[in-house]
N, C-alpha and C positions, 0 to 999 in steps of 0.2 A: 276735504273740500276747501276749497281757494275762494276769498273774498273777491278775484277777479276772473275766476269763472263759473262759478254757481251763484244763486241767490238762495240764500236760506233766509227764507221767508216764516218763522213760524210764530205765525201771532196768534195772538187767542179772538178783538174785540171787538167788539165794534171797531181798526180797523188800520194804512197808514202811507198817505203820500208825502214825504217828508214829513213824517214824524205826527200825519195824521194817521186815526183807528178808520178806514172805510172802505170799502170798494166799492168803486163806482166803478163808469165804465169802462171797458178793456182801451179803449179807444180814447180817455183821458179827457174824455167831453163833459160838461155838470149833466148830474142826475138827480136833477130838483125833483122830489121835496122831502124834507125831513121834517121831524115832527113839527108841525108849526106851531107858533108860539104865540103868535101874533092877534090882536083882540079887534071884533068890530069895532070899538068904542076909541080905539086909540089909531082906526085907518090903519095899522099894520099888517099885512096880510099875513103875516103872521106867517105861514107857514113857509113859505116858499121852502126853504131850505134848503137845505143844501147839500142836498144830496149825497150824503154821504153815502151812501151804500155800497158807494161807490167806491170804495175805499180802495177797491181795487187795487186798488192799490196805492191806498192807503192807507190803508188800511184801517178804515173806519167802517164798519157796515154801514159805515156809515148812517146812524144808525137817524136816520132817517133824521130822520127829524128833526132821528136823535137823533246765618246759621244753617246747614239744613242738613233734613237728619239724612241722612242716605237712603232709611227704609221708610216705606208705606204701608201699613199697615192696615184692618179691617175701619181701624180708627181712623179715619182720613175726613172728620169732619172739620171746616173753618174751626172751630176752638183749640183743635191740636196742633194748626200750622200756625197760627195767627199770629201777627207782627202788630205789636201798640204803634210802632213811631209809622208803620206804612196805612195804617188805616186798617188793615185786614182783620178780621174777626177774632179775639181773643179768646182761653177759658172765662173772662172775667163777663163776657159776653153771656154767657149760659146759655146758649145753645144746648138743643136734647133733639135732636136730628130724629131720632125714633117715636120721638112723640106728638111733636108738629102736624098737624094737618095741616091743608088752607084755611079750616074753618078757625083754626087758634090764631092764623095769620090776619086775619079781619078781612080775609076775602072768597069769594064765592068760586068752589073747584069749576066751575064754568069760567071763569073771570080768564084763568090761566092756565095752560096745560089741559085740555081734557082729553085731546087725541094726541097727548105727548110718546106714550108706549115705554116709558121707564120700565124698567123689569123692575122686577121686586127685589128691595134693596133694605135686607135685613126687616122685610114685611111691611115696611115707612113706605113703598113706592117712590114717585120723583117729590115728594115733599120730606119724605127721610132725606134726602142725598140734597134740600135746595141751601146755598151757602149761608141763608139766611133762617133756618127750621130753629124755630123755640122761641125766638128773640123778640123783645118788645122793648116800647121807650127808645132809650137813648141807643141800645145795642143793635137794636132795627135800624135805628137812623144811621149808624155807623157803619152796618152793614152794606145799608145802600150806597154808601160814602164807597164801600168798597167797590162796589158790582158797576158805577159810574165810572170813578175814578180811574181804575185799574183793570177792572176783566171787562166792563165794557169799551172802557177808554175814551168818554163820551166828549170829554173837553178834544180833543185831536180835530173833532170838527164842528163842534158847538165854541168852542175857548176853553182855554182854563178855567175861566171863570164863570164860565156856560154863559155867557152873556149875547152868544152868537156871535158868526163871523162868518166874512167871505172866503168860499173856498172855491178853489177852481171856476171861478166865474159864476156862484150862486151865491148863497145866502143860508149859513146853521143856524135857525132861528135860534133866542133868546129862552134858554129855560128857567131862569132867573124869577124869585120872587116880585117882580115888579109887573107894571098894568100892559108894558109891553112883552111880556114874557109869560108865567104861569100864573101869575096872581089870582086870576078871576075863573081861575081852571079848578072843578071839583076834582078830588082825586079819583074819582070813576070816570073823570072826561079823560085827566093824563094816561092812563092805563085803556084805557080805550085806544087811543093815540099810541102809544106804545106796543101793544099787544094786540090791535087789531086792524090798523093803519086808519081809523077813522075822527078826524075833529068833531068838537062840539058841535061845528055846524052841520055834519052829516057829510061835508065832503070827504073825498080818501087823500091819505095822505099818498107823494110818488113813491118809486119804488125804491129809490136810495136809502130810505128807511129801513132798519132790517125787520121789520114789527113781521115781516112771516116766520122769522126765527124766534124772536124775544117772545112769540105766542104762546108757545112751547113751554115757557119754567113757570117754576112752581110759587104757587100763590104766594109764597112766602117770602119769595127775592119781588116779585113786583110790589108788594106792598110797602118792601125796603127801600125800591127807587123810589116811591111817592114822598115817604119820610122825608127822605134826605133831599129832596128838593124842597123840599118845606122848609129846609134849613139854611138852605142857599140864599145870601141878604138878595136885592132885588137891585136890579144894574136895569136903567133906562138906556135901552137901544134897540129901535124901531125898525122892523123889517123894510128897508131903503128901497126893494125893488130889486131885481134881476140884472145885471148889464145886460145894455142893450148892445151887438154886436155892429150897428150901422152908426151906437153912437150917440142913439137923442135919447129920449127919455125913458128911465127905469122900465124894465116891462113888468106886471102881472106873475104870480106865478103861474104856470101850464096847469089846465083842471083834471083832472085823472079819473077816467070813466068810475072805475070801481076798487078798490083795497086787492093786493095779490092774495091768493090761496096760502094759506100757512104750509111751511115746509112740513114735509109727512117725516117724523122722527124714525117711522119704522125703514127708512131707507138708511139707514146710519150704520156703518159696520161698526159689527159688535166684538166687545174685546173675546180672542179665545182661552182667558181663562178660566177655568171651574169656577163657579160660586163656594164651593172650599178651599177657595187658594185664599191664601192667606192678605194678598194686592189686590183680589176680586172689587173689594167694594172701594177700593182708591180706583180702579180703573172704571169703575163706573161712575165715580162722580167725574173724573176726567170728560168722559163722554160726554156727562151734561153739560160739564162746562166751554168744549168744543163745537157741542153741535145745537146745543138747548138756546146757549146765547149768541149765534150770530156769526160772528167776526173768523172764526178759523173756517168752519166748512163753507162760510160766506167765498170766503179768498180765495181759499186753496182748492177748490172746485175748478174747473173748464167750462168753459161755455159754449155752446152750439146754438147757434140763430140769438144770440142772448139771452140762452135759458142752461141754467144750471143742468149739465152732465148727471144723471142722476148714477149713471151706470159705473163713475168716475170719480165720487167724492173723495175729498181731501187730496188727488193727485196732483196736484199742481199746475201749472200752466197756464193760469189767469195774471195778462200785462198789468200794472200798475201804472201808469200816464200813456202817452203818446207816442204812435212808432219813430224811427222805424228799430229802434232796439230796448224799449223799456224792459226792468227789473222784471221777471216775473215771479210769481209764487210759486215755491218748492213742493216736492211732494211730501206729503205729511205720512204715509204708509212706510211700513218695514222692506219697501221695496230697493233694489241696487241702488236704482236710479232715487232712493228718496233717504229712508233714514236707518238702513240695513248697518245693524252693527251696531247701532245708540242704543245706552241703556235710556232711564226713566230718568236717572242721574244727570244726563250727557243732554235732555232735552229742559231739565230744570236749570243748567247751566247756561243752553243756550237762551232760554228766557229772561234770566234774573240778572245774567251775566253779561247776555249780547255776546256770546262768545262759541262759533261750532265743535263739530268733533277734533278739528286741528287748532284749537284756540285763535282763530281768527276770527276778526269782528265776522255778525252779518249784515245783509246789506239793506241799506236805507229801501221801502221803507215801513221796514219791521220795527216798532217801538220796544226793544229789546233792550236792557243791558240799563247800565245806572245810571243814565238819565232816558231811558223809554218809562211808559208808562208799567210796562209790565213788570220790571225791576221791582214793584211794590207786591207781587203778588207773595202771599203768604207758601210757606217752603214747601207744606202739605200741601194744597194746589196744586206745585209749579212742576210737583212729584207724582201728583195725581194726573194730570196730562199727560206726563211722560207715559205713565202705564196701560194708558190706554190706546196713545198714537203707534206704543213699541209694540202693543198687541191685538191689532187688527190684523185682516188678510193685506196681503204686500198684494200690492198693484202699481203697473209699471204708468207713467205719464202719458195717456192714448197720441198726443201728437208725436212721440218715438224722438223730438227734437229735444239737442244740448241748451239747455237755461242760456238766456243771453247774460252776456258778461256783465258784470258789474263796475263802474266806474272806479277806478283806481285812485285811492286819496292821491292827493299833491305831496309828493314826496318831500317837494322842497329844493333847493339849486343843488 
């Protein structure tokens, strides 16, 4: 596949329009609001955000609000891939994936996941397999560092610095320890917010949020994003208001009747290999990490009337900006038309590497390759998606249409 005629779109995160993690909408419009961040006390509305969800192509689910080894093996937990300089979970971590429940994670199996449908994964369920199981203190906080940072990819439309920023004509609120950001947020209000689309105040957050995804994982990673935002110093920058389109003054952000329905896990195609293959349990955390957090089955989906193809997940076909020829996202399925022929190897390359089956870059805007966000993801991971996108049922891209072409670097005179 040609960097000027396919898009190989294969992200994992929260999400990326130029080098943002979200999907928003196919149509490149803002899809306020992401998690708000914003305090009565400081007039900020705080939430507006900015919609990432939208990532659509940008791949950010925009989350609302918000060496490698060749093999994978049964052992595919964060400690065996783990990268010190990328953030990603180390042995040094100690992690013990089989012993973690929620209840050692300091949160309530209600709080997260309870209609997740994890198969049973070495008997742990989706708390064995969460990237974050056994960890406390600093290796929780670093965890989370990870699941932000890299598999969610939360700065793409919060900032790097999560400080918030304008995207697409909204606003990613400030997750930042400061009084305009999460300061004054208990950590059962953030995870609220995160995993259930609702603020402190009781309103919902918009749907650019991916919180029907993020509902889904396991007590143990959402406990890990509270940490590491707790570590995040505190950056003053007050939700400014919405552009107005006519002009005059900031608007409001839009109030949103009620939070979306959480994504149902049990629709998620399942790897076909045996629970005795020796990749079974790399391909099952793959799964979580594609479909639990958001951002890959967020994109790589189709949309009909604006609602996620349920019959079609991971096929591709969802624009990332504005017609009449945007990027769009690839099909993620072992199908002709998608990733027929890549090993596990071939998709950790294209992730860490930015680089497809014919070693050509992909195309903007997948945060892939050594300077995407995803470049940090730990080698086990990046190994463990592979095995799970190379072994689902192949299914073809329902609209039957060639990916539109991707824009041709500037060659130069």
């Amino acid at each position: 596949m040609h960097i000027n005629h396919k898009s190989r779109l294969i992200p994992l995160v929260l999400l990326a329009l130029a080098g943002t993690y979200g999907c928003g909408d196919d149509d490149g419009g803002s899809d306020t609001d992401m998690m708000d961040s914003g305090t009565d006390d400081t007039g900020t509305d705080d939430t507006d955000d900015t919609g990432t969800d939208d990532t659509d192509d940008t791949g950010t689910d925009d989350t609302d609000d918000t060496g490698t080894d060749d093999t994978v093996t049964d052992d595919t937990d964060t400690d065996d891939g783990g990268d010190e300089d990328s953030g990603a979970p180390t042995d040094d971590a100690g992690a013990e994936p089989e012993d973690a429940g929620a209840d050692d994670a300091g949160m309530d199996d209600s709080d997260a996941g309870p209609d997740s449908g994890m198969g049973d994964v070495d008997g742990g369920g989706i708390e064995a397999i969460a990237l974050c199981a056994g960890m406390s203190g600093t290796a929780l906080e670093e965890c989370g560092g990870y699941i932000v940072n890299t598999v969610a990819h939360c700065g793409g439309c919060h900032a790097e610095d999560l400080s918030g920023q304008e995207v697409r004509g909204s606003f990613a609120p400030n997750l930042t320890n400061d009084a305009t950001g999460l300061a004054d947020w208990t950590d059962d209000e953030i995870k609220e917010a995160f995993l259930n689309g609702v603020r402190p105040d009781g309103e919902a957050l918009g749907p650019a949020m991916p919180y029907r995804f993020l509902h889904n994982m396991a007590g143990a990673d959402a406990d890990a994003i509270v940490a590491y935002l707790r570590t995040v110093p505190g950056i003053d920058n007050p939700f400014p208001g919405l552009q107005n389109p006519d002009g005059g003054a900031p608007l409001p952000r839009p109030e949103v009747d009620a939070p979306a329905p959480p994504f149902d896990v049990a629709n998620l195609p399942a790897t076909s290999l045996d629970p005795s293959d020796s990749d079974y349990a790399a391909a099952m955390r793959g799964q979580y990490i594609v479909g639990y957090m958001g951002v890959c089955i967020d994109c790589h989906t189709p949309r009909e009337n604006n609602q996620m193809d349920l019959a079609n997940l991971l096929t591709g076909g969802r624009g990332f900006g504005p017609p009449p020829n945007p990027p769009t996202s690839s099909n993620l399925t072992p199908h002709a038309d998608g990733l027929a022929g890549w090993t596990a190897q071939m998709v950790r390359t294209a992730l860490i590497e930015g680089t497809d089956d014919e070693g050509l870059p992909l195309c903007a805007p997948m945060p892939a390759g050594p300077d995407g966000a995803l470049a940090d993801l730990s080698e086990a991971d990046a190994l463990a998606i592979g095995q799970y996108l190379t072994t689902i049922p192949p299914k073809a891209n329902p609209s039957g249409q060639p990916y539109p072409q991707c824009p041709l670097p500037d060659a130069g005179p």
